[in-house]
RODO-2510 file (C-alpha; in nm, 4 decimals, decimal comma):
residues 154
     n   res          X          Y          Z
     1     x     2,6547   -10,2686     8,4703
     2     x     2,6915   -10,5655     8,6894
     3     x     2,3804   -10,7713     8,5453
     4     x     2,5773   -10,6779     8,2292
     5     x     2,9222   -10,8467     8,3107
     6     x     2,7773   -11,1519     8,4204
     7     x     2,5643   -11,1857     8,1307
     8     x     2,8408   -11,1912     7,9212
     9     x     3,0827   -11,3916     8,1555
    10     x     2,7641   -11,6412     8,1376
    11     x     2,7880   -11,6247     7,7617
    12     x     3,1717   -11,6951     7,7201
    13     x     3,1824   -11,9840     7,9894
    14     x     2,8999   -12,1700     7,7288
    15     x     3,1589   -12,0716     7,3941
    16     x     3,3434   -12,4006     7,2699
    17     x     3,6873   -12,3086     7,3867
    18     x     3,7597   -12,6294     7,1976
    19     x     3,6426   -12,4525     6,8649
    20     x     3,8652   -12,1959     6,7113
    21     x     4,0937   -12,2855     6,3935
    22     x     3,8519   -12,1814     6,1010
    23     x     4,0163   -12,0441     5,8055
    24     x     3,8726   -11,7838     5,5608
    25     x     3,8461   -12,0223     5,2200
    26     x     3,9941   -11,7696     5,0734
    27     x     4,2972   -11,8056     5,2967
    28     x     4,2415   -12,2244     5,2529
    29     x     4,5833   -12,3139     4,9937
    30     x     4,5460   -12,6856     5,1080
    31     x     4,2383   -12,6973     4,9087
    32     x     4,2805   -12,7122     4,5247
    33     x     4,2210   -12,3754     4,3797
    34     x     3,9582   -12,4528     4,1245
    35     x     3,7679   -12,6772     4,4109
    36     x     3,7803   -12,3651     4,6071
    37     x     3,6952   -12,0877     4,3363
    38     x     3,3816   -12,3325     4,2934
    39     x     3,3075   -12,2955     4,6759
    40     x     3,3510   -11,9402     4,7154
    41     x     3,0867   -11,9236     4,3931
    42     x     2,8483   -12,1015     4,6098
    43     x     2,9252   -11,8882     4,8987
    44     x     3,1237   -12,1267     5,1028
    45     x     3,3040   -11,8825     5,2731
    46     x     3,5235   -12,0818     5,5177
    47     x     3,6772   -12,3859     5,6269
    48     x     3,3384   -12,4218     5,9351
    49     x     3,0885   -12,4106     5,6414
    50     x     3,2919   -12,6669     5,4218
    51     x     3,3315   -12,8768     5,7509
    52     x     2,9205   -12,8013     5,7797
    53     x     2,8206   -12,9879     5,4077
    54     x     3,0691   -13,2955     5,4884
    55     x     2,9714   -13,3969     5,8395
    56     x     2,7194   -13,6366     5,7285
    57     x     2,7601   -13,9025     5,4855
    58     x     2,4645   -13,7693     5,2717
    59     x     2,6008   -13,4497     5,2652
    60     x     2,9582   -13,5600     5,1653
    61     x     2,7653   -13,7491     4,8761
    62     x     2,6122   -13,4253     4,7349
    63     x     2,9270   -13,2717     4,7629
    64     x     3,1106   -13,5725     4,5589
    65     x     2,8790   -13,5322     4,3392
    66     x     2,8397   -13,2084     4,2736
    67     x     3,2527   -13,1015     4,2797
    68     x     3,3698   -13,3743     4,1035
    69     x     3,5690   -13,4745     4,3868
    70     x     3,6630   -13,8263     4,4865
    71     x     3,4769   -13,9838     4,7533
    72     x     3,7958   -14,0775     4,9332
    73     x     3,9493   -13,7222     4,8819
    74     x     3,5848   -13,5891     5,0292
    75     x     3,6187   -13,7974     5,3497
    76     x     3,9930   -13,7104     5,4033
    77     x     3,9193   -13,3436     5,3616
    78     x     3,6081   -13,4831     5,6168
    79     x     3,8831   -13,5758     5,8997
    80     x     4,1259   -13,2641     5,8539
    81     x     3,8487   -13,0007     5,8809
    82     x     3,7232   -13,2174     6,1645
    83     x     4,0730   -13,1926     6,3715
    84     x     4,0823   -12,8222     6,2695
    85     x     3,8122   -12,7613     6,5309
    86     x     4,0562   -12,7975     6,7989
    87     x     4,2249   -12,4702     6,8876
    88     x     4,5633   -12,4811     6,7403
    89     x     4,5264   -12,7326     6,4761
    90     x     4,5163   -12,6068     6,1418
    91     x     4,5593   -12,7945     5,8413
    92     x     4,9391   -12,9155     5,8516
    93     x     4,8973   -13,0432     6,2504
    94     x     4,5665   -13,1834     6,1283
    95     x     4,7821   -13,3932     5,8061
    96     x     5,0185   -13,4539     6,0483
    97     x     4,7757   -13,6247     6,3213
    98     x     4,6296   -13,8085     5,9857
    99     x     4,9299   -13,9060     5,8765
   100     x     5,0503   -14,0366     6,1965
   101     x     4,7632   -14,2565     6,2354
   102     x     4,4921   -14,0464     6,4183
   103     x     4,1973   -14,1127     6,1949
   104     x     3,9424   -13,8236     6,3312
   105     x     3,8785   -13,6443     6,6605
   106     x     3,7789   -13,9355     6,8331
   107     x     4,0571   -14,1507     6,7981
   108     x     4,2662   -13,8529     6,9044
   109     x     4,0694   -13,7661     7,2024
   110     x     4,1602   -14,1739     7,3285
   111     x     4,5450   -14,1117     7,2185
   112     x     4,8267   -14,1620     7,4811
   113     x     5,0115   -13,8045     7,4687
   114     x     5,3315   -13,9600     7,5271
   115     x     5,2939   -14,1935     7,2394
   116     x     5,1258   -14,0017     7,0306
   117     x     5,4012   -13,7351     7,0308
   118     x     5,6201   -13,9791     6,9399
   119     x     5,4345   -14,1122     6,6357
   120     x     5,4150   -13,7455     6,5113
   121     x     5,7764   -13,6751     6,5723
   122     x     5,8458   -13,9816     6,3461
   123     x     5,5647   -13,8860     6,0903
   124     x     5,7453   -13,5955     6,0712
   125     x     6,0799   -13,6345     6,0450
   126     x     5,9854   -13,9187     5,7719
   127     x     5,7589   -13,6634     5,5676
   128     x     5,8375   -13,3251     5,6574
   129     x     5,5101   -13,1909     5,6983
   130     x     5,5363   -12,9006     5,9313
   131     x     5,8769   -12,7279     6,0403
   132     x     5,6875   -12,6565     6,4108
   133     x     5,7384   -12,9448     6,5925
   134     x     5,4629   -13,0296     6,8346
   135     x     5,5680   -13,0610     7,2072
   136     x     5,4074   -13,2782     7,4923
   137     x     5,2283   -12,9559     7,6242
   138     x     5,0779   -12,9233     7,2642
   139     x     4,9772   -13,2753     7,2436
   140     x     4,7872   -13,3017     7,5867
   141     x     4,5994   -12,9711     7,4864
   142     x     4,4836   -13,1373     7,1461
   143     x     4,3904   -13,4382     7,3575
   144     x     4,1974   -13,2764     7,5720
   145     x     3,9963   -13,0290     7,3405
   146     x     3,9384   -13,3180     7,1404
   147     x     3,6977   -13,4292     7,4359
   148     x     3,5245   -13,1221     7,4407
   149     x     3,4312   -13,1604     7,0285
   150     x     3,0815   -13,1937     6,9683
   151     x     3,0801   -13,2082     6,5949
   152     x     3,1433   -13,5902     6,4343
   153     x     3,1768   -13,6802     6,1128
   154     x     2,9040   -13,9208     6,0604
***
């Protein structure tokens, strides 16, 4: 029983914590219905595998190509899933952060907490994006899991 617990400890310690806000696509509303019908057709089944065909450049080229989608609405949707890897970032924090200026995990994982919660407070208040306000304990989380992200868009 004991070789048991710590195999499983073991396994948890080497889990992403940083991982965690995948939505179902069904469950997805910031994605355009027929865009989504068209995903769940081709068994996209969530926000991880979408994330999964527009990591690389190559892959968000097929994806242009064959969705009809705009290359720059490809790339944006790129970013947002990107930030939605971070534990308590789904998609309105992740427009937010975009809108505020954070252009993908990496820029966010460099941001100054204090001033980056006061560019998203103005975003905001300016735009109305989310009625949850982030706080500076919220912020410095995001910053940090944003160093533990091992996924890039390419």
């Amino acid at each position: 029983m004991k070789k048991i617990l710590m195999a499983m400890a073991f396994m948890l310690a080497w889990v992403p914590c940083a991982l965690a806000s995948h939505y179902d696509l069904e469950d997805a509303d910031f994605i355009p219905s027929e865009l989504r019908a068209s995903l769940l057709k081709d068994n996209i089944e969530n926000t991880e595998d979408l994330f999964a065909l527009l990591l690389t450049k190559d892959g968000r080229a097929a994806f242009v190509k064959k969705y009809n989608v705009k290359a720059e609405d490809a790339l944006y949707l790129a970013h947002e899933l990107e930030l939605m890897q971070i534990r308590g970032i789904g998609p309105k924090a992740a427009v937010l952060l975009l809108k505020s200026g954070v252009r993908d995990v990496k820029d966010l994982a460099k941001a100054n907490a204090g001033e980056l919660l006061e560019s998203l407070l103005r975003t905001n208040r300016e735009l109305n994006i989310t009625g949850v306000q982030p706080d500076m304990v919220v912020v410095t989380d995001w910053i940090a899991n944003a160093k533990k992200v091992t996924n890039h868009i390419q």
